[in-house]
C-alpha positions in Angstrom: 0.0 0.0 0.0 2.8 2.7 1.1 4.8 1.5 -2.6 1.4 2.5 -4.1 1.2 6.0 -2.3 5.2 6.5 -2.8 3.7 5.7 -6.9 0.7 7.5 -6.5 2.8 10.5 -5.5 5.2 10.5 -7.9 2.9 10.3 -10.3 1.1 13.4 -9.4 4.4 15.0 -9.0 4.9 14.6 -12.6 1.6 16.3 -13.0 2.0 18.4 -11.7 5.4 19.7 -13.1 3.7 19.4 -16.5 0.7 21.1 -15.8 3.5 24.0 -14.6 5.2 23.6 -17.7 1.9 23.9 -19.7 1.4 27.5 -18.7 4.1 29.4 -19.8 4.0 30.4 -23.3 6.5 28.7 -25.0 10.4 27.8 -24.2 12.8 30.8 -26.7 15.6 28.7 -25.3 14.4 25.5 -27.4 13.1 26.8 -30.2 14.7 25.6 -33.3 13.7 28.5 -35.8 14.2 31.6 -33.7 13.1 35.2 -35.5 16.4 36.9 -35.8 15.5 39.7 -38.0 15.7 42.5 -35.6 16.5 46.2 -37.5 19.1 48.2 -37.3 20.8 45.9 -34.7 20.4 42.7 -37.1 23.7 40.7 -37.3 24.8 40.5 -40.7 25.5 37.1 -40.7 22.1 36.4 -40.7 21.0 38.7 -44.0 23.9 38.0 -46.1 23.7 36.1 -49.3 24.3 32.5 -48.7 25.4 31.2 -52.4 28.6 32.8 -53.7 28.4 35.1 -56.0 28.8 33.6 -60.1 31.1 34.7 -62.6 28.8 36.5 -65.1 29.4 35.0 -68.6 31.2 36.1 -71.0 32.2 39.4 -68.9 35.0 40.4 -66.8 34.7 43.1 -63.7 36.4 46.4 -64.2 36.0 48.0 -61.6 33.7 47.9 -57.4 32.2 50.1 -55.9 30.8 49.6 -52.2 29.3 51.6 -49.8 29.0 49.8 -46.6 27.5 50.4 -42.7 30.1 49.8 -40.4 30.6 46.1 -38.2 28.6 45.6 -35.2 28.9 48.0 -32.6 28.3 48.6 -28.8 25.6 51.2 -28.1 25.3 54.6 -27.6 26.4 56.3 -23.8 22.6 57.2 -23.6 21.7 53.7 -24.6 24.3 52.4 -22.1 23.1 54.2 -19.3 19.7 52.9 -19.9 20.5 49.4 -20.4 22.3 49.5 -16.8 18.6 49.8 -15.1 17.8 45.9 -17.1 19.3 44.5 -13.8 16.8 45.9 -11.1 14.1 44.7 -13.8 15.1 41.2 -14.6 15.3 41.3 -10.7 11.4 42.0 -10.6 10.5 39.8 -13.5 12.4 36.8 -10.9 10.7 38.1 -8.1 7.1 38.2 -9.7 7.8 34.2 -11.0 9.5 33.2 -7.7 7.2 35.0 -5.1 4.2 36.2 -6.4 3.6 33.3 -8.4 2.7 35.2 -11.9 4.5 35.2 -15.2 4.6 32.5 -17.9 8.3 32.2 -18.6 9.5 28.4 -18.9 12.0 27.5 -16.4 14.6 27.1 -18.2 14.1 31.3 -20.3 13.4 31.8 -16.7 17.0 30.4 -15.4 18.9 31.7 -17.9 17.4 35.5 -17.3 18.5 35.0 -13.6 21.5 34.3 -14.1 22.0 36.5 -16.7 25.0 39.3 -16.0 25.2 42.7 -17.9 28.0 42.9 -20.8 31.3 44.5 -18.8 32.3 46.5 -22.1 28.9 48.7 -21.9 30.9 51.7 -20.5 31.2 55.2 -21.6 34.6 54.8 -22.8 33.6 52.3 -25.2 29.9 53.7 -26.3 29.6 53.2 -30.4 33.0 51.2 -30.6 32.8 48.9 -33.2 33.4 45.1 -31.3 35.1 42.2 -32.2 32.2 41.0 -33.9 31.9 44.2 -36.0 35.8 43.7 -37.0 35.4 40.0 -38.1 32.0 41.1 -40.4 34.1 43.4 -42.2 37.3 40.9 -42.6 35.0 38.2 -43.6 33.1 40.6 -46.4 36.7 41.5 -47.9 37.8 38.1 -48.1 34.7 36.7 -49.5 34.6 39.6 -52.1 38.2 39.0 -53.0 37.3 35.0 -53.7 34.4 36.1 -56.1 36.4 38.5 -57.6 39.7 38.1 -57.9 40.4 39.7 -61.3 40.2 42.7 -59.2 40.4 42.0 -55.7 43.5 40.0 -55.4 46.5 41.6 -56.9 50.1 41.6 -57.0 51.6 43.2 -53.9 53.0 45.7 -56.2 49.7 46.7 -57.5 48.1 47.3 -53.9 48.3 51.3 -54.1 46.6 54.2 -53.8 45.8 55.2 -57.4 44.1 51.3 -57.6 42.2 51.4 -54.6 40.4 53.6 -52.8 38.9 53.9 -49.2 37.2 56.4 -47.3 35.2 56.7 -44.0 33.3 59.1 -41.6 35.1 60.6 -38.9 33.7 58.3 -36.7 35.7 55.2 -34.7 33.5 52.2 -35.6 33.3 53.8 -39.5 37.2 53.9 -39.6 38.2 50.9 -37.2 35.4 48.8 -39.8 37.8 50.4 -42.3 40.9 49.5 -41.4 39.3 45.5 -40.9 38.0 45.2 -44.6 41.4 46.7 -45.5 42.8 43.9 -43.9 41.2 41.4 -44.8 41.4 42.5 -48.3 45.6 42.8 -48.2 46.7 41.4 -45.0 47.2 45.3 -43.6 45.5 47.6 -41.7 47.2 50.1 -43.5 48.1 48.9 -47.0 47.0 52.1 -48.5 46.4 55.2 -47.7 43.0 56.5 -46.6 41.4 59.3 -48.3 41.2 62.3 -45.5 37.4 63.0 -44.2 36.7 66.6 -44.6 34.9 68.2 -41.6 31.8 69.0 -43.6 31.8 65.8 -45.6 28.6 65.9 -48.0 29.3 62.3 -49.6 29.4 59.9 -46.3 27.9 62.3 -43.5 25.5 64.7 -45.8 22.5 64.5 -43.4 25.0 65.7 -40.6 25.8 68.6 -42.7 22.4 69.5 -43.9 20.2 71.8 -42.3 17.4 71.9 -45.1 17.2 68.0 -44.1 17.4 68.2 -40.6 14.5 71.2 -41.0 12.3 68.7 -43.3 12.4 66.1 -40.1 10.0 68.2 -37.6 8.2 69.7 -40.6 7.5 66.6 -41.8 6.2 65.0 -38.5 8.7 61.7 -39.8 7.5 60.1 -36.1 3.9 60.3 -37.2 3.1 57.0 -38.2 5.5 55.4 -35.8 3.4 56.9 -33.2 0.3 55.7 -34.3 1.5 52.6 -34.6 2.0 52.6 -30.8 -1.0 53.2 -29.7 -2.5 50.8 -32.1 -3.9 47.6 -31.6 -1.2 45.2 -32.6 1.5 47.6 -30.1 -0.9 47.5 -27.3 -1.5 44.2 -27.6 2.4 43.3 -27.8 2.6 45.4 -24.4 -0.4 43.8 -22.7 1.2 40.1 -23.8 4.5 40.9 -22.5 3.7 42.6 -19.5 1.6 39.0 -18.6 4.5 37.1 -19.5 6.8 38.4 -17.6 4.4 38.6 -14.8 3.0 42.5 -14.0 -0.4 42.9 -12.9 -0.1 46.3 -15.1 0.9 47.1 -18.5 4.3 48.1 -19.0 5.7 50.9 -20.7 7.2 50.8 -24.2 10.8 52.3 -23.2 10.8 49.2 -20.9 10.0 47.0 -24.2 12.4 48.9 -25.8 15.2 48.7 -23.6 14.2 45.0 -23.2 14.6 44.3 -26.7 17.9 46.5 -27.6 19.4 44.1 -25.4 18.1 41.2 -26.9 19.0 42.2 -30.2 22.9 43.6 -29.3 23.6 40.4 -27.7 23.0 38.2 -30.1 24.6 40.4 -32.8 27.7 40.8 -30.3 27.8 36.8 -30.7 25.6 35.1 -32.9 25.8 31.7 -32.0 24.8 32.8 -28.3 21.2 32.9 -27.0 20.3 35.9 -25.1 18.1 35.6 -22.6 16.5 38.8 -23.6 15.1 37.8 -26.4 12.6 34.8 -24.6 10.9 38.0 -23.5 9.4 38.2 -27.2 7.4 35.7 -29.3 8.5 35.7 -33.5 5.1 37.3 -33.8 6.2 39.8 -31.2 9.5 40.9 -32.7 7.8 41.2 -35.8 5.7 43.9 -34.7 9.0 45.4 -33.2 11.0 45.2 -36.4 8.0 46.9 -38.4 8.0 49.5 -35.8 11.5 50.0 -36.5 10.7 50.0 -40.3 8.2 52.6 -40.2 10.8 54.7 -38.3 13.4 54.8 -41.0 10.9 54.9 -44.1 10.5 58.0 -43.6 13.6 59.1 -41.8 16.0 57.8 -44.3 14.2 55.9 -46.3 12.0 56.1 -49.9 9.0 57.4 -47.7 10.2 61.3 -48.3 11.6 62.4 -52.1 14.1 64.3 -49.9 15.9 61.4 -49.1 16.6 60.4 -52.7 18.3 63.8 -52.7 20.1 63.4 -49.8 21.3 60.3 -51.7 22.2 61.5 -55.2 26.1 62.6 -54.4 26.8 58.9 -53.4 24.9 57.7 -56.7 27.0 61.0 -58.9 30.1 59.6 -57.2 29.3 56.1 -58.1 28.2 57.1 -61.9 31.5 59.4 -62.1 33.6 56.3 -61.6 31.6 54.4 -64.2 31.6 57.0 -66.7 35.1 57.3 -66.9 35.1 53.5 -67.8 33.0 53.5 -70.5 36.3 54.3 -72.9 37.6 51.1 -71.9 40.8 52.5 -71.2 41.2 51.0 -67.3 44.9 51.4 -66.5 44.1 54.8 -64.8 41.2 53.7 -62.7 40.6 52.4 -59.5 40.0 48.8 -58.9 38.2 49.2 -56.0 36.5 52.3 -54.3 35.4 51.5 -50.5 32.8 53.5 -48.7 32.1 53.2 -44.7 29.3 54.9 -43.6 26.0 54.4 -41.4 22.4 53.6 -41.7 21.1 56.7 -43.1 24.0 57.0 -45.7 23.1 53.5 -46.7 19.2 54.3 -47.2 19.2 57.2 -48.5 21.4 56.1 -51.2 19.3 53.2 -52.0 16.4 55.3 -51.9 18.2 57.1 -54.8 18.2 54.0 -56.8 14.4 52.9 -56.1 15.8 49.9 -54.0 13.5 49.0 -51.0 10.5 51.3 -52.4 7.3 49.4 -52.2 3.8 50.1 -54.0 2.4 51.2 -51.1 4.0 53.4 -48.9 4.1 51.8 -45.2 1.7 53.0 -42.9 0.6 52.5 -39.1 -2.4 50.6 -40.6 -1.1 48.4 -43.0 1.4 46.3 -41.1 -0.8 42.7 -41.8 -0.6 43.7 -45.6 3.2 44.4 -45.7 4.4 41.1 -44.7 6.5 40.6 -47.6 7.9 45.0 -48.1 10.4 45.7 -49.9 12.1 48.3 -47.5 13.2 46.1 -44.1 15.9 47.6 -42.2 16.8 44.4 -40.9 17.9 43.9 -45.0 18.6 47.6 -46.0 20.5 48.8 -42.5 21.7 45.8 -40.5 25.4 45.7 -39.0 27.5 45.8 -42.1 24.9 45.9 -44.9 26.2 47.3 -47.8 25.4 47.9 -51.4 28.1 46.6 -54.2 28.0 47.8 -58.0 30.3 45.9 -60.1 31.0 47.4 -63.5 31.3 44.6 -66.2 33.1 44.7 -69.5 31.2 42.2 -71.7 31.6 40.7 -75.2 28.5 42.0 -76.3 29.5 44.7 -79.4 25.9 46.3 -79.0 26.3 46.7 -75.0 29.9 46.1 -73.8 29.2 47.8 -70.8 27.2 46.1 -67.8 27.0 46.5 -64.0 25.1 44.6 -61.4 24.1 45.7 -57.8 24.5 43.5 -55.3 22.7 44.3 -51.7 24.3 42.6 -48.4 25.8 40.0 -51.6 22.6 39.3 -53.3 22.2 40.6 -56.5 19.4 43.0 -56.6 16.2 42.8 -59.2 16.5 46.6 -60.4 13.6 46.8 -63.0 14.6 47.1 -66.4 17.8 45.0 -66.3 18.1 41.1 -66.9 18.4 38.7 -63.7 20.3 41.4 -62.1 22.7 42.4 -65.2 21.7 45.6 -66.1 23.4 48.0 -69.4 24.9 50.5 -68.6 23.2 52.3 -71.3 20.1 51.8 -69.4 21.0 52.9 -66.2 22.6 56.3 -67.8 19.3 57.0 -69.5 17.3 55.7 -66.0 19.2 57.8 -63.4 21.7 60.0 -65.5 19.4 62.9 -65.5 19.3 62.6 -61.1 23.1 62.8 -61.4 23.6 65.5 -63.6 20.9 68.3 -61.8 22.3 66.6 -58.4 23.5 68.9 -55.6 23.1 69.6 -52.5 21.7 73.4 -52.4 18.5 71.7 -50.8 20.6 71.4 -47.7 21.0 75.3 -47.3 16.8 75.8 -48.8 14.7 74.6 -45.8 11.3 75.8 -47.6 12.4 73.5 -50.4 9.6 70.3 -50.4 10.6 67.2 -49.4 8.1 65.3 -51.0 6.4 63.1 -47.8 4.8 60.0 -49.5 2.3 59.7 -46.9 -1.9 59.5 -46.6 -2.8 63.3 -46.2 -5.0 62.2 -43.1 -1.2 61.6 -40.8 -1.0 65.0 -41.4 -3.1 65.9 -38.8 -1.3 64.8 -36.4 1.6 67.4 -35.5 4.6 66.5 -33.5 7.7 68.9 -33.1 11.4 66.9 -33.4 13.8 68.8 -31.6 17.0 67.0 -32.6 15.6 64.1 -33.7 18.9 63.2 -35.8 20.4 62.7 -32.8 18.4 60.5 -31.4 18.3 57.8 -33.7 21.4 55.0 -33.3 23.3 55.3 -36.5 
């Protein structure tokens, strides 16, 4: 009888624990298929192209041009100050599981938050510093670049100079530290060639730091607008009523608290991707979701093709790019660069790509539409993670009608631009498609703050009027 109790018991126990089991939501650290696209702070890794890159018949490369966001970095010294509090509220989440009895994290999301300790390089000293992780993106882009093309990318030592390859940065240390990585990984040096000096007002990398008709168009513009609504929108709300209850408050918390939650997620794992951070069991892939569209409707019209002002504020990159094909059309090469290498940040990226029509959807993004946009176009993860970058390729081709050919390749995948073939677009084409941008291009909008910007938005989110005090400072670039 007491062996049938002792069973009877044991049994229950077992229960028991499963019936406990059964009520948290889900277990992040099993899952098998985590959601890692997570905006700006997206590791590259996990955007990249994953098939090398073909050699294009019957063609040989000429000449690359890149512009790329720097490697992963730490945060911000506003950001680290506010990821210091997560401590004292992974503490509560604990307590509110352990004592109170609420929250539905699984034991073992629930373990690994407790014993969870905050990253000792988040000081001041270090704030925007590009990490080890950040180095290694960049060294691993050169050298894959220089495999898939080494008619260009892998020369004699004597031939490593100055007049064949180019590089340039922002005056910034994760921009030039990213710099000096691709450099090399490219040549085996840091400092294999010189570096083109950064001018103090630099209008090619850092134009919307040195443009006050841009900065102007920001407030004017109300670019937070849709963002906004989007937070007090159902799907938002929801996302903070679901979290608060999973991580056991009897009250809805706020979004900065959301936020802060998932900037940490989203660092750690780009600081070392084959890690789990305990920060992300907070969210469900449905939840980040929401999160990354927030993120998305942000930059659409910060940076993105959701204002015409940002094509401007990308048509010196695109004049620079066009100025270096132009002066291969001759095919006389000796005097030309092999390589020209950009490093800049998520706003120089967009806007230049909003200068091509890359990432511009149908339908502009709106608070409302987020179910309908599923499958955008413009995703920062894609267009502005850690060491996204675009790469044009200029092609000298057999073909006597079109000799000349480039393709654009976004974070290594060869972009569908309309109007060229699988990718390969002529030359021709793209002169007669974008040469008329490049030659009225300038940036006297920058000094004209009553010139239009062009908001592609429903007239209705104009209602809504919110005033941006330096609001370029306080997006993480």
């Amino acid at each position: 009888m007491r062996l049938w109790a002792a069973a009877t018991l044991l049994l229950l126990g077992f229960l028991g624990e499963e019936v406990s089991a059964r009520e948290s939501d889900y277990c992040y650290a099993y899952e098998q298929d985590p959601y890692l696209l997570m905006g700006t702070k997206t590791a590259y890794q996990f955007v990249q192209g994953r098939t090398k890159i073909p050699p294009v018949t019957n063609c040989v490369p000429v000449q690359m041009w890149v512009l790329t966001r720097h490697g992963t970095r730490f945060p911000g010294r506003k950001a680290i100050t506010q990821l210091h509090t997560l401590p004292k509220l992974r503490d509560q989440i604990t307590y509110n599981h352990d004592t109170r009895g609420n929250g539905r994290l699984c034991n073992t999301d629930l373990e690994n938050l407790r014993s969870w300790q905050l990253n000792p390089n988040l000081t001041d000293a270090l704030a925007n510093f590009l990490t080890a992780q950040g180095e290694q993106d960049m060294r691993l882009l050169a050298r894959r670049l220089q495999s898939e093309f080494p008619e260009i990318l892998r020369p004699d030592p004597q031939t490593i100079s100055y007049q064949n390859y180019k590089f340039r940065a922002t005056q910034t240390q994760r921009t030039q530290a990213s710099l000096e990585a691709f450099m090399d990984g490219l040549f085996n040096s840091r400092n294999a060639v010189p570096v083109e000096p950064t001018p103090d007002n630099d209008t090619l990398l850092h134009l919307y730091k040195n443009c006050p008709g841009w900065e102007s168009s920001l407030s004017r513009d109300h670019v937070d607008a849709e963002s906004e609504r989007f937070i007090a929108g159902p799907e938002y709300q929801n996302l903070l009523q679901s979290v608060s209850r999973r991580l056991g408050f009897s009250y809805k918390i706020n979004n900065d608290s959301v936020q802060l939650m998932y900037d940490m997620c989203r660092y750690e794992k780009a600081w070392e991707v084959n890690r789990l951070s305990p920060w992300c069991a907070i969210f469900s892939s449905d939840e980040l979701k929401v999160l990354e569209y927030l993120e998305d409707l942000d930059y659409y019209y910060y940076s993105g093709p959701g204002r015409e002002i940002n094509s401007k504020l990308g048509c010196p990159l695109l004049k620079d790019m066009f100025t270096h094909f132009r002066n291969l059309e001759s095919g006389s090469y000796r005097e030309q660069p092999k390589g020209i290498f950009y490093f800049g940040h998520t706003v120089t990226l967009q806007s230049l790509l909003a200068a091509l029509n890359i990432g511009k959807d149908n339908t502009p993004l709106l608070a409302s539409n987020f179910h309908q946009n599923g499958r955008r176009s413009f995703r920062t993860s894609v267009l502005g993670s850690f060491a996204s970058n675009l790469i044009a390729v200029f092609y000298r081709c057999g073909d006597a009608r079109s000799p000349n050919k480039v393709i654009f390749y976004l974070d290594e995948v060869p972009v569908q631009l309309e109007g060229c073939n699988v990718g390969l677009c002529d030359w021709e084409y793209l002169k007669e498609r974008f040469g008329r941008d490049v030659d009225q291009c300038n940036v006297n909008f920058c000094y004209n703050p009553n010139s239009a910007s062009g908001l592609v938005r429903n007239p209705l989110v104009l209602l809504v009027t919110v005033f941006l005090t330096g609001i370029a400072t306080l997006r993480s670039l």
